[in-house]
Structure formats: structure tokens, C-alpha cells
C-alpha positions in Angstrom: 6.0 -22.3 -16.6 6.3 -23.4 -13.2 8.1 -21.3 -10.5 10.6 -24.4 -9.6 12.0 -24.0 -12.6 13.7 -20.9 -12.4 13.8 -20.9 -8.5 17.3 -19.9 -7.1 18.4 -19.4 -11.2 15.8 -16.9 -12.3 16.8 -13.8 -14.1 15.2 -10.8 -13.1 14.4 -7.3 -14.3 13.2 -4.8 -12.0 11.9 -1.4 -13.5 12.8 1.0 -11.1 14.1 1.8 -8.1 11.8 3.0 -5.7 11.5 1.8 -2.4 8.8 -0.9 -2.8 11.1 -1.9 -5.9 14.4 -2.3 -4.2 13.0 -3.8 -1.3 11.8 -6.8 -3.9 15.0 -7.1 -5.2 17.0 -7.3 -2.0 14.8 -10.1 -1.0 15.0 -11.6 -4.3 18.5 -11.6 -4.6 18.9 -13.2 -1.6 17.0 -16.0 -2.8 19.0 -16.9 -5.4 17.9 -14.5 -8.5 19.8 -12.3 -10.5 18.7 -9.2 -10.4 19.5 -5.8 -12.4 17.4 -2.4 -11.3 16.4 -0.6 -14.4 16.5 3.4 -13.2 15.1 5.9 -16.1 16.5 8.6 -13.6 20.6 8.8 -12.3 19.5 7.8 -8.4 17.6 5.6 -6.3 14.5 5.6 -3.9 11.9 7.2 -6.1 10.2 9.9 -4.2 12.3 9.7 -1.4 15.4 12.3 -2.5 17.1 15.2 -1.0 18.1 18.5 -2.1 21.0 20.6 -1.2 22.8 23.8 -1.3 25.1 25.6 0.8 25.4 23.4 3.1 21.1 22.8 3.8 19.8 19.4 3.3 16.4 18.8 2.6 14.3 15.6 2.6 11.8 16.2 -0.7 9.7 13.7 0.1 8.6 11.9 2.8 9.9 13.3 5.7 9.3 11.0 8.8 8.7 7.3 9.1 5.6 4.9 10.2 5.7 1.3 10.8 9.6 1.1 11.5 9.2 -2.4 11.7 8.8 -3.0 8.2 12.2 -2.1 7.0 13.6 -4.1 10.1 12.5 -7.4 9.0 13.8 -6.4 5.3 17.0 -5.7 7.0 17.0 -9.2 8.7 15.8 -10.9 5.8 18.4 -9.9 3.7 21.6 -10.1 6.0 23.3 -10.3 9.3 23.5 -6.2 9.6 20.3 -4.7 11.3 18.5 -1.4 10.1 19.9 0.2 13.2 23.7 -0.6 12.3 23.0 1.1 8.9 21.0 4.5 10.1 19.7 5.8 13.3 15.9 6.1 14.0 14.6 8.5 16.4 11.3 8.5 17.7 10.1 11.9 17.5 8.5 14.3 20.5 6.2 15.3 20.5 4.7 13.3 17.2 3.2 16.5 15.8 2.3 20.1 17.1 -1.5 21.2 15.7 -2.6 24.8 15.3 -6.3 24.8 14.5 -8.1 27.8 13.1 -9.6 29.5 16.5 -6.5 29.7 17.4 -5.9 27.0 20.0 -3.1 24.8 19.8 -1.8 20.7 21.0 1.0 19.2 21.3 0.6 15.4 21.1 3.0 12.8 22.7 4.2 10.2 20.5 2.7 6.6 20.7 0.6 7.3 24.0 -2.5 6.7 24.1 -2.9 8.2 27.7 -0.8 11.0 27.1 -2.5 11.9 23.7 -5.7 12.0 26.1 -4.5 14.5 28.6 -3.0 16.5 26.2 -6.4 16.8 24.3 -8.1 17.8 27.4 -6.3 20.5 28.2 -5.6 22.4 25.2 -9.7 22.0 23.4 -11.2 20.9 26.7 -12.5 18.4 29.2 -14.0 15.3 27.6 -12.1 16.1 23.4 -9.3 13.5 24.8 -11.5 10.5 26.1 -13.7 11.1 22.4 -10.4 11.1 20.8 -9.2 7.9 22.5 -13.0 6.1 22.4 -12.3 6.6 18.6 -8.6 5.2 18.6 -9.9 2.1 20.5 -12.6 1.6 17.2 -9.8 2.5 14.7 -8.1 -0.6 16.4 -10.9 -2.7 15.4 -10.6 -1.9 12.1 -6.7 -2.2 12.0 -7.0 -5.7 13.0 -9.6 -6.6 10.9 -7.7 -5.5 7.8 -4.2 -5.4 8.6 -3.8 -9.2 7.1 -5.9 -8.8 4.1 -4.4 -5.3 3.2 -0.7 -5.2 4.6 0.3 -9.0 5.0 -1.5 -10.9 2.0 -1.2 -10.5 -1.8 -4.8 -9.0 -2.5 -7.4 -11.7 -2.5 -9.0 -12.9 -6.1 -12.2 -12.2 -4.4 -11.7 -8.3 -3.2 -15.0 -7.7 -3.6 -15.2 -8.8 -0.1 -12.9 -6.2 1.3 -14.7 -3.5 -1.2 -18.0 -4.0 0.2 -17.2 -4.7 4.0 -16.6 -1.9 6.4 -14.4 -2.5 8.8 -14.8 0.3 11.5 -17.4 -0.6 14.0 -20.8 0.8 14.5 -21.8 2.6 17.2 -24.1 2.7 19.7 -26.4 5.9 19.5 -27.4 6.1 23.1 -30.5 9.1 22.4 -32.2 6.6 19.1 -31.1 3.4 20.9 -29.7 1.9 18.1 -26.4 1.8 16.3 -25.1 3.6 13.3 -22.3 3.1 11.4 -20.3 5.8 9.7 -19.7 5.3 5.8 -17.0 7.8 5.6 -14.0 9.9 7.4 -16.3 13.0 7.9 -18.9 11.1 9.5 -16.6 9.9 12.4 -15.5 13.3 12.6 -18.9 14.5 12.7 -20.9 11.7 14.8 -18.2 10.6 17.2 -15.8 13.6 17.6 -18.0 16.5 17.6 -15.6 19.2 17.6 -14.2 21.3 14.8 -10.8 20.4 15.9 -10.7 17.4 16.9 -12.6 16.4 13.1 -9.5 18.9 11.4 -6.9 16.3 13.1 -8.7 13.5 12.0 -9.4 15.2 8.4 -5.8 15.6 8.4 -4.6 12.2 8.2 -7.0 11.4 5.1 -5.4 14.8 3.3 -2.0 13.9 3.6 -2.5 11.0 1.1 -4.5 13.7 -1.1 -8.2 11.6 0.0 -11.4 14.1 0.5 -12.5 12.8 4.5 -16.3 13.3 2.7 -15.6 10.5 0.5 -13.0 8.4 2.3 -14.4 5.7 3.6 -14.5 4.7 7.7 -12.0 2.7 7.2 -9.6 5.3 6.7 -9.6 5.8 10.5 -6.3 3.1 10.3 -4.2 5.8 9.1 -4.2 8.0 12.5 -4.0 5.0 14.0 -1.3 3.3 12.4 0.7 6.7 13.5 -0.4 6.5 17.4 0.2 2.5 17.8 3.4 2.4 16.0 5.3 5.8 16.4 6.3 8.8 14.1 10.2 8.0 13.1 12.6 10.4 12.3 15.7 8.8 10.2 18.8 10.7 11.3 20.7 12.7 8.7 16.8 12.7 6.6 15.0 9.7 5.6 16.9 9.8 2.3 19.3 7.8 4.4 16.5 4.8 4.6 16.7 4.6 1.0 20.7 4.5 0.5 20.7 2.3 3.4 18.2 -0.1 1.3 20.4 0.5 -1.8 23.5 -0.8 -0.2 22.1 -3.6 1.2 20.8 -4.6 -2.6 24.0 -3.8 -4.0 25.7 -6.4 -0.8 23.4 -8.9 -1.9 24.6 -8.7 -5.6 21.9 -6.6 -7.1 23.1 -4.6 -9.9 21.6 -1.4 -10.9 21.7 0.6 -14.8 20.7 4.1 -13.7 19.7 6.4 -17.2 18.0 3.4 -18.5 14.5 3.7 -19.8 12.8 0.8 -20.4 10.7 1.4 -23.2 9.1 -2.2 -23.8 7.6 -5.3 -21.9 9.2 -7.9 -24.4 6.7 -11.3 -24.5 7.1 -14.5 -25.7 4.8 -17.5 -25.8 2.2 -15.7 -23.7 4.8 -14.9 -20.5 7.7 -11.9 -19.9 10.8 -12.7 -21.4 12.4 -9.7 -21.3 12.7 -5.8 -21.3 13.9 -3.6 -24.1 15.5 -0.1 -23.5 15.5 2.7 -25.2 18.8 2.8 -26.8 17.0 -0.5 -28.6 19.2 -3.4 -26.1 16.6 -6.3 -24.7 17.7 -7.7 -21.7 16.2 -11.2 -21.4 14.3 -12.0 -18.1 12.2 -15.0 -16.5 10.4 -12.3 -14.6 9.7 -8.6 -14.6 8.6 -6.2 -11.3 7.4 -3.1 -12.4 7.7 -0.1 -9.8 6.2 2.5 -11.9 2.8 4.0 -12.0 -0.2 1.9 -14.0 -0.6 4.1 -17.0 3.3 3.8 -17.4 3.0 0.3 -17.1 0.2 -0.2 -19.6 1.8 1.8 -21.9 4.9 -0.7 -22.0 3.1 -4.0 -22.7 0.2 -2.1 -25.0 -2.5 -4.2 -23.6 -4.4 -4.7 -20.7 -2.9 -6.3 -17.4 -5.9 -7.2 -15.4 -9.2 -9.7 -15.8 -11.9 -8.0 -17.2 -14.0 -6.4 -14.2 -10.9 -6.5 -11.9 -10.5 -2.8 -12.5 -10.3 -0.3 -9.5 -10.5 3.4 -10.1 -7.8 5.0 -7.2 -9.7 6.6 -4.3 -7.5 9.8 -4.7 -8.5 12.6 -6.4 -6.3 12.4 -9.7 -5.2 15.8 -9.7 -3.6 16.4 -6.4 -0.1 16.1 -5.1 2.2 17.6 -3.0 3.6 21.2 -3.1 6.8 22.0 -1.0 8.9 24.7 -0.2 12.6 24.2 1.4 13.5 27.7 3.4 17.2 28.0 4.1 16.9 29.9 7.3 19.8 32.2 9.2 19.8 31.9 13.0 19.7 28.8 15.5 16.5 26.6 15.4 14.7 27.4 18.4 15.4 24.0 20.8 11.6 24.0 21.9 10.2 23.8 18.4 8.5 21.1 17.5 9.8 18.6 14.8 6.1 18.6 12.6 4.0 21.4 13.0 0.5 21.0 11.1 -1.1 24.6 10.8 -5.0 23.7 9.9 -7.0 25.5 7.5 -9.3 28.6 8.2 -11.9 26.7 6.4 -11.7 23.0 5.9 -14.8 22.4 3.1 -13.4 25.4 1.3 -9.8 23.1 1.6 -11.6 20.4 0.1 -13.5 21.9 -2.5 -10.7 23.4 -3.7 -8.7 20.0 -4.8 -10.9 20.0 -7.8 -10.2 23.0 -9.1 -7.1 24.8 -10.9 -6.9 28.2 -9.1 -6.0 28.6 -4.9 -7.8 32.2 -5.1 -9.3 32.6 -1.7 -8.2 29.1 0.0 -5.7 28.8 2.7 -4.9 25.2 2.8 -3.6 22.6 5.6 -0.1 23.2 5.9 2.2 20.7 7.3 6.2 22.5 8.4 8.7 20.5 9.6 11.8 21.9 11.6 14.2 19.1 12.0 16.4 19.3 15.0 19.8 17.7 12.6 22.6 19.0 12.2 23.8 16.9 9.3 20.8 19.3 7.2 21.9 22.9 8.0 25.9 24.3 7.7 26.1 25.2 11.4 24.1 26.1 14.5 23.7 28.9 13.2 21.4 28.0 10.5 18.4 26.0 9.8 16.6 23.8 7.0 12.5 24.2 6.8 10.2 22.2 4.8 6.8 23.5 4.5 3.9 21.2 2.3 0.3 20.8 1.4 -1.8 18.9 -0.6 -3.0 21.0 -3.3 -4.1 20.3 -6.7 -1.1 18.9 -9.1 -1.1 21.9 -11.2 1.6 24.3 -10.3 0.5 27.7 -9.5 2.9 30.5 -8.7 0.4 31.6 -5.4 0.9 28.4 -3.9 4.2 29.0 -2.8 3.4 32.3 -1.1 0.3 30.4 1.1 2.7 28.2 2.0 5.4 30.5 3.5 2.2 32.7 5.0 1.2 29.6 7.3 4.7 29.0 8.1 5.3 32.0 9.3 2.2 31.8 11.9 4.3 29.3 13.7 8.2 30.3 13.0 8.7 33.4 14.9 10.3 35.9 12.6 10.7 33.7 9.1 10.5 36.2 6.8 13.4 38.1 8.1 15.4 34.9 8.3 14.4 33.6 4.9 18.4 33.1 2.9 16.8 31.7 -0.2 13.7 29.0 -0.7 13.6 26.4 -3.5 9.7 25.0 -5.1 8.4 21.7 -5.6 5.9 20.7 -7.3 4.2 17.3 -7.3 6.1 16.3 -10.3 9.5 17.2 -9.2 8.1 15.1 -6.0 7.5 11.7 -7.8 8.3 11.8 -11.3 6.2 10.2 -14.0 3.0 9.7 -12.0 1.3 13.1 -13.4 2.2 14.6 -9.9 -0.2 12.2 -8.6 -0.3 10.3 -4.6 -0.7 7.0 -3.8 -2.7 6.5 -0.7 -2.4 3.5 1.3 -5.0 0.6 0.2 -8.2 0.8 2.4 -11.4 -1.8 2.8 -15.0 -0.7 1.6 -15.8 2.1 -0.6 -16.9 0.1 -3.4 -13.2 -0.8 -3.8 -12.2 2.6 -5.0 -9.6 3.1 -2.5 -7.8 -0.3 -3.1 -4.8 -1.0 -5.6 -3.9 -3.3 -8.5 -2.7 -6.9 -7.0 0.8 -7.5 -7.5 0.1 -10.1 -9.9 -0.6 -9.5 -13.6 -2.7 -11.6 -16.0 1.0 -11.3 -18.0 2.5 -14.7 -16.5 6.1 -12.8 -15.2 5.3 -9.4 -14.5 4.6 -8.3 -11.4 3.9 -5.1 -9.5 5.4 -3.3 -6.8 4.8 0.2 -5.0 3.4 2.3 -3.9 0.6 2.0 -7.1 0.2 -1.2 -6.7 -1.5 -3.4 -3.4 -1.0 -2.6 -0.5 -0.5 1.1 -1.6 1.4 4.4 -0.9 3.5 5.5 2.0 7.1 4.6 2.9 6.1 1.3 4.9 3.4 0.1 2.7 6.1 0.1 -0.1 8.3 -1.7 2.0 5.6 -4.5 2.6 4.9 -5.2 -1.2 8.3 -5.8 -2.0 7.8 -9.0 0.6 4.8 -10.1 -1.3 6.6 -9.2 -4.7 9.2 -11.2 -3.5 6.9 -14.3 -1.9 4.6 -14.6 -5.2 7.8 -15.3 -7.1 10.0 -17.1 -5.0 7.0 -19.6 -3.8 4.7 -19.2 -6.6 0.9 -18.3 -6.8 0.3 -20.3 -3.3 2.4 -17.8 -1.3 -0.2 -16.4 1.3 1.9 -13.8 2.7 3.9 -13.9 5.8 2.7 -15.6 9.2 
């Protein structure tokens, strides 16, 4: 069935509302479609929620922003109003504060490549900033050799290109007089870096999105750099704002929304989507379906395989991590010099690592990531303040992790025990629902394809994918940027290359 058809008439079902999912249908409905969100849960945005008691707010998931600019073109795609009219973005400084294990700490500026230098050099010494910035100069390389491919394209028929490529750029190895190239994340750290700290920042980056640096390909190196070109964000009143913002622009543009609604069935007909079916038994009829939820969900609601045989990727991630928090409600006034995002590095970073394959934290402090949000709209009064703590840890909940958490806080908060009100645990589950506590990382060239994600298309004529599970990948902007092509692949049809 052609797209023409059905162009500017098309009815269609979106499953989910997650970012990546409501920024489809936004676009969609803008085009013409009619489009109803299918939520299982009673709220939008997916892993982006908040939490509050007592007057604290809390973002639970994602807690700053990347790549602003992604959600500003959605904004003026979809409408007249811009992004800024609807919340207020604040570039945060410095970007983060890093305490490494021997004790010496950095505060990096925000988006300066210069400043970021001189900072280096004078908190881990002369020459760590210029190795630093020689590596953010090949990172660039790489960006712009996969930013089209990976960000601005629906994922190419022939990815084996992109899986056997690498991306970052040799280099030259002035004592053998030849190049090398590093094959993974640890390498650069290793080769190019050479120093314990400056390989924890970098290692850093890769844990966030639950990858092991000692298998994550070179390529990974865009993710630090994605951060220093483009800025760390701080959404005003928590990044939960991004998402209702988003929601309110889908429900301007006519979008409907059924929140409690499981959709329980893929209905088919003639070899295409014709509908979904819910579980209270209703089918909803629909020329096309986007599916926002995690593969094995999807998979399970159309009971047969979705992509060409031999077009299947295993994730990159390791399948049993995700994302433990803890939200401190915290008496007395938030110390005005404290930095937003403190990172507090672990005593023992291959001890870290090993330990995301197993079940049990005994001995292993991890990488712990606090951030101290200078808002009032999160915390009752001044005299108060909201904490999030986090780590990437394995998905299984553990009642120690909690307590390793708070410990590394407390390195860096002057006093938090004492000014501990209450605290409330996540686990990876509570985090993101339904994906087995699981994290998407961002898609990422080479690596025998392992780290990229299932295109957006389906070999199901009418079902498409978006999110952070599917291409380009995980994080708040990459969801943002597969709603585009979600939304290009069905409004132009399988020629749609992506935006120019």
C-alpha cells in the first residue's frame, strides 16, 4: 500500500508515550494524521517522571539535557511557540565537578574547550588538559563521520558498513613510527590519555549508558564529546517539564492520548498493521502503528519475527544493568557554591566493571553520579534541599546498594547524614518500566554492530519503531531524533533520507 494513500488521512496508533514516541506523534499530527497515544501507565514521558513529597521534587530519570537543539526544531516543526516560551533551559556551570579516587578533584567549564584545558592542568597537572583536548579534537572526527548515518538518517539497509568501520582516527605512535588505532574506550584511555584520571572521566561517559569502556568500541568517544560541543542543559523546575511541555504541544496539535491502556496485540491483515487490540478486548483500527516500547515487548505483541533474517543486532549493553537512585530530602540551605553534577569515581574502576556481571555489590564501591540542583520549584523553601544520587549497577535490586550510594554522597555533601529528612529507592525498573530494568545506550559505529539498534522500520508493512530501543538509540535527544525519522518514513515513505 502506497504511502500517498493515506498521506494527510492516515490513522495512527502510537504505543506509548515516551519521549521518542510523542515526539513522532506531534510531528505526525501535524501532518495531517490522526493520532491516539496508547499509555499502559496513567502518565506520559516514559522514563522521564518525577517524584514528590513534602514539598521535594525529584527528576527520576534523566536529570540534565544534551543536544538542546533537538527538541527546538520539534518545537518549530510542530507550531509557532518555541521550546523556550514553553520551559526555561539553563546551561549549567560548571558542566560537572569530578572527584577521582587519590583524592584530587576538577571542576570542568561547560562547552569550553579552552577552559576544560586549563582546568585539567591545574587540578591533575601540566600537559592532562592539552591530552584531554588532543583527544576531543579526534572525538570530533568521529562525530562528524557518524553524526548523519547514526543521528540524521533512518539506519542504512547495508549497516554492515557502519558495524565494521571505525570511526575514531588512528594515531600516530611517534617512538614505533607508525599509527595505531584503538579498538575500544579503554584503549584511548589507556594509549592517548595516560592517566588514571583522566581514563576514569572518559570511562565515565561509556558507564552512564551501562557500556563496559573494555568493550565499547572507539567510537564511543562521541558521547563526551557530544556533552563538550553542545552543552549540559538544565530544564528549570526538572526535566520532567521537557516532557509535559512535549505533551502539550501533542495535545495542541490534536493528538489524543488513552492513558491505562495496554495494548495487548499487533492486529494484521493482508500482510500490513491494521490495527491494535487492548486488553479489555477493543481493536482500534490503524493504517500505521509506532511502537515505543522495548523489542522483547514488541515481539511479543505481533508473535513473529520483525526483522530480515541476519538483520539481528545483539545491544552493546550489558543486559543486566540499570540505574539505581536515591532521592534525599535534605534540611538546611543548599550550599550556593555546590556544584549542580558531582561525579564521585570509584576506588577501583576494573573491580566497577567486573562487578556489572554479577548479582552481589560485596566489596565494590561504584561510580557515583549526585546532583544538587540549585531550583527552588524542587525543595519547600530555602531552607531545604532535594539530592539525587545514582549509579550504574547491575538491574537486580540489592538492599546494600542504597547504603553505597549515600556513603559516596556524603564524601562530597558536607554533613548529609545529619541532614538526611527521609530518602526514597529506585530501582532500574521503577526507572523505565517494562524493559527488565534495562538501558538503552546511544547507537555507535563499529563493534561488529553490537552497539547499534533495530531500524525504525519493520519487515511488518505499518509498524514502525521509535525510542530509545530502537535507531538511533538511548538518551533524551537521541529519542527526540527518531521521532523525526519515525515521522519522515511515514509521512514521505521508504525514500525519506532523513533531514538535510
Amino acid at each position: 500500500m502506497a504511502i500517498a494513500k493515506v498521506a494527510g488521512m492516515g490513522r495512527i496508533a502510537v504505543i506509548g508515550a515516551g519521549m521518542g514516541a510523542m515526539a513522532a506523534a506531534a510531528r505526525l499530527a501535524v501532518a495531517g494524521h490522526r493520532v491516539t497515544v496508547y499509555e499502559r501507565s496513567e502518565t506520559y514521558g516514559g522514563a522521564v517522571r518525577r517524584f514528590e513529597r513534602d514539598g521535594f521534587g525529584f527528576d527520576t530519570g534523566p536529570g540534565l539535557l544534551t543536544l538542546p537543539a533537538v527538541y527546538r526544531d520539534l518545537f518549530l516543526k510542530t507550531g509557532k511557540e518555541p521550546l523556550e516560551d514553553r520551559v526555561e533551559l539553563v546551561q549549567v556551570d560548571p558542566s560537572s565537578r569530578h572527584v577521582f579516587a587519590d583524592g584530587t578533584e576538577v571542576s570542568l567549564p561547560n562547552a569550553s574547550r579552552a577552559g576544560v584545558v586549563a582546568a585539567l592542568d591545574e587540578a591533575l597537572g601540566a600537559g592532562t588538559g592539552q591530552r584531554w583536548g588532543d583527544f576531543l579534537v579526534r572525538a570530533r572526527e568521529a562525530w562528524d563521520r557518524t553524526r548523519r548515518p547514526l543521528l540524521e538518517e533512518p539506519l542504512w539497509p547495508n549497516w554492515q558498513v557502519l558495524a565494521e568501520r571505525e570511526p575514531y582516527p588512528a594515531l600516530v605512535h611517534k617512538k614505533l613510527l607508525r599509527t595505531r588505532r584503538a579498538s575500544t574506550l579503554a584503549e584511548i584511555g589507556a594509549w592517548e590519555l595516560r592517566d588514571e584520571r583522566l581514563a576514569a572521566l572518559l570511562d565515565a561517559h561509556a558507564l552512564a549508558y551501562g557500556l563496559d569502556p573494555r568493550t565499547a568500541p572507539a567510537s564511543a568517544a562521541v558521547l563526551p564529546y557530544m556533552e563538550h560541543a553542545f552543552g549540559t542543559w538544565y530544564v528549570r523546575g526538572g526535566v520532567r517539564e521537557l516532557a509535559r511541555a512535549v505533551y502539550e504541544r501533542c495535545v495542541q496539535r490534536r493528538v489524543e492520548f488513552a492513558f491505562d491502556a495496554e495494548i495487548v496485540r499487533i492486529v494484521e491483515k493482508d500482510g500490513r498493521v491494521a490495527g491494535v487490540e487492548l486488553a479489555d478486548g477493543t481493536v482500534e483500527d490503524a493504517d500505521f502503528t509506532v511502537a515505543g516500547v522495548h523489542p522483547e515487548t514488541l515481539r511479543g505483541l505481533t508473535g513473529h519475527p520483525l526483522d530480515a533474517e541476519g538483520d539481528v543486532r545483539p545491544e552493546g549493553a550489558p543486559a543486566r544493568v540499570g540505574h539505581h537512585t536515591v532521592l534525599l530530602a535534605l534540611r538546611g540551605a543548599r550550599d550556593g557554591r555546590a556544584a549542580h553534577r558531582t561525579v564521585v569515581h570509584a576506588p577501583d574502576r576494573g573491580a566497577e566493571l567486573d562487578a556489572l556481571g554479577s548479582a552481589s555489590p560485596e566489596g565494590v564501591t561504584p561510580t557515583v553520579t549526585v546532583l544538587r540542583p540549585d531550583d527552588p520549584a524542587l525543595r519547600p523553601d530555602g531552607e531545604h534541599e532535594s539530592v539525587v544520587v545514582s549509579a550504574v549497577l547491575p538491574a537486580q535490586p540489592h538492599p546494600a546498594w542504597a547504603d553505597l550510594l549515600v556513603e559516596a554522597a556524603a564524601t562530597v555533601i558536607p554533613g548529609l547524614r545529619e541532614r538526611v529528612l527521609w530518602r526514597e529507592v529506585g530501582t532500574p525498573d521503577d526507572r523505565a518500566a517494562g524493559t527488565g530494568g534495562g538501558i538503552a545506550a546511544p547507537s555507535l559505529a563499529a563493534g561488529q554492530g553490537r552497539f547499534l539498534h533495530p531500524a525504525n522500520t519493520t519487515r511488518l508493512p505499518g509498524l514502525y519503531r521509535v525510542g530509545g530501543w530502537s535507531h538511533p538509540g538511548g538518551g533524551l535527544a537521541h529519542a527526540g531524533m527518531s521521532g523525526a525519522l519515525v515521522a519522515g518514513l511515514i509521512v514521505e515513505g521508504p525514500e525519506f533520507r532523513g533531514s538535510q
